[in-house]
VOPAGU-2260 file (C-alpha; in pm, 1 decimal, decimal comma):
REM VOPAGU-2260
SITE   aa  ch    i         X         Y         Z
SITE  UNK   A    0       0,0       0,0       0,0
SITE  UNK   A    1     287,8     231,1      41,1
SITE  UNK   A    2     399,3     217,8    -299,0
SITE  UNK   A    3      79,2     310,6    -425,2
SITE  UNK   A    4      76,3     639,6    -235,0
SITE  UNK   A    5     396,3     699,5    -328,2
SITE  UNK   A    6     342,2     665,8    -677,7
SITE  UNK   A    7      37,0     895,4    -629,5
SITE  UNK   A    8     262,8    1162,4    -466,4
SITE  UNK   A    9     523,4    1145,1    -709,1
SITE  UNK   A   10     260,7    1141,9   -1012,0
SITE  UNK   A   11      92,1    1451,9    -863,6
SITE  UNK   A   12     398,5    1709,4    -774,0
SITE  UNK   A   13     468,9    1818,9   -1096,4
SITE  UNK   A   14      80,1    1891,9   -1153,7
SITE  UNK   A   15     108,7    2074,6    -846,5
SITE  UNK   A   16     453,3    2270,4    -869,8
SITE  UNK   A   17     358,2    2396,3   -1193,8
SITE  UNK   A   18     -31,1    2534,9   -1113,3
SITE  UNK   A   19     173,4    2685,8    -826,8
SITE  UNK   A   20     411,1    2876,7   -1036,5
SITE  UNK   A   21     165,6    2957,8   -1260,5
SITE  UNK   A   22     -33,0    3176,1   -1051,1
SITE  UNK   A   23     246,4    3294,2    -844,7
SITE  UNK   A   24     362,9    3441,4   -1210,5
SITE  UNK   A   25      30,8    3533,5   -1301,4
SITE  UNK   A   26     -18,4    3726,4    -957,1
SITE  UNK   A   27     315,9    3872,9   -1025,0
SITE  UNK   A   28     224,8    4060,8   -1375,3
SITE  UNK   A   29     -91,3    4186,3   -1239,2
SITE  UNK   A   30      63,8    4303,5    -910,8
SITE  UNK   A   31     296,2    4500,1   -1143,2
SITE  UNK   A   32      44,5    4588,0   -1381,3
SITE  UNK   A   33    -193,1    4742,4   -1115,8
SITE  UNK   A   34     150,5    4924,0    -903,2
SITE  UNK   A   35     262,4    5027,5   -1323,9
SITE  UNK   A   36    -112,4    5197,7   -1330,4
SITE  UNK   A   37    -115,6    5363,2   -1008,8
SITE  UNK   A   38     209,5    5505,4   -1043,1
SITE  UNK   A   39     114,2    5692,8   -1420,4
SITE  UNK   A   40    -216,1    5779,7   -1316,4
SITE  UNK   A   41      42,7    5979,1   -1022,3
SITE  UNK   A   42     241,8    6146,0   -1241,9
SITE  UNK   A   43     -40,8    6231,0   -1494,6
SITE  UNK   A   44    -204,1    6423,8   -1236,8
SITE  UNK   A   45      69,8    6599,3   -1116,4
SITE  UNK   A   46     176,6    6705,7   -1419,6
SITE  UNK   A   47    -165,9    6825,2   -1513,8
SITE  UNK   A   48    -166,8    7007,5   -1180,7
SITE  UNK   A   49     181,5    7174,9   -1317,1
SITE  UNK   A   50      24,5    7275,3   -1581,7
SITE  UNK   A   51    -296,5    7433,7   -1432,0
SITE  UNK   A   52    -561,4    7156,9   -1576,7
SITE  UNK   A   53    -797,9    6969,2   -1451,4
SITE  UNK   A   54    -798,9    6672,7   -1295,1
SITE  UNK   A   55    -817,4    6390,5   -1534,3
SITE  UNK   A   56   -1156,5    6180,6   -1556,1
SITE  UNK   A   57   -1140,6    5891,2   -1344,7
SITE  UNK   A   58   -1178,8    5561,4   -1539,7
SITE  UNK   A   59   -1464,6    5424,9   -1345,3
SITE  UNK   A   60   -1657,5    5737,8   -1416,7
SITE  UNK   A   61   -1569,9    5697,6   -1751,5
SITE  UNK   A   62   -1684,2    5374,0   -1784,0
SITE  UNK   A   63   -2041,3    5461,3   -1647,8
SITE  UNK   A   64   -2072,9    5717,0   -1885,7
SITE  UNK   A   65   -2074,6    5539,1   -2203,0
């Protein structure tokens, strides 16, 4: 009966290693993504405040409009 489990084990790791890298990647790019976002949307507004404008429409009021 031990072999059998171990087989088991051994048959499911790489299933298992690999789902967890995936999403560990996946969570990676949209952690960056979102931090990448927040970080332009900064600088957009404070160069718009530089240059006396407006703020910039937010995108979830822009997305309610249309």
């Amino acid at each position: 009966m031990d072999e059998y489990w171990t087989a088991v084990f051994w048959t499911l790791l790489p299933t298992v290693v690999v789902t967890i890298i995936f999403f560990w990647v996946l969570r990676s790019i949209l952690r960056a993504d979102r931090t990448e976002r927040r970080t332009y949307a900064r600088i957009e507004a404070e160069q718009r405040a530089k240059r006396g404008l407006p703020p910039a429409e937010s995108a979830a009021s822009h997305e309610t409009a249309h």
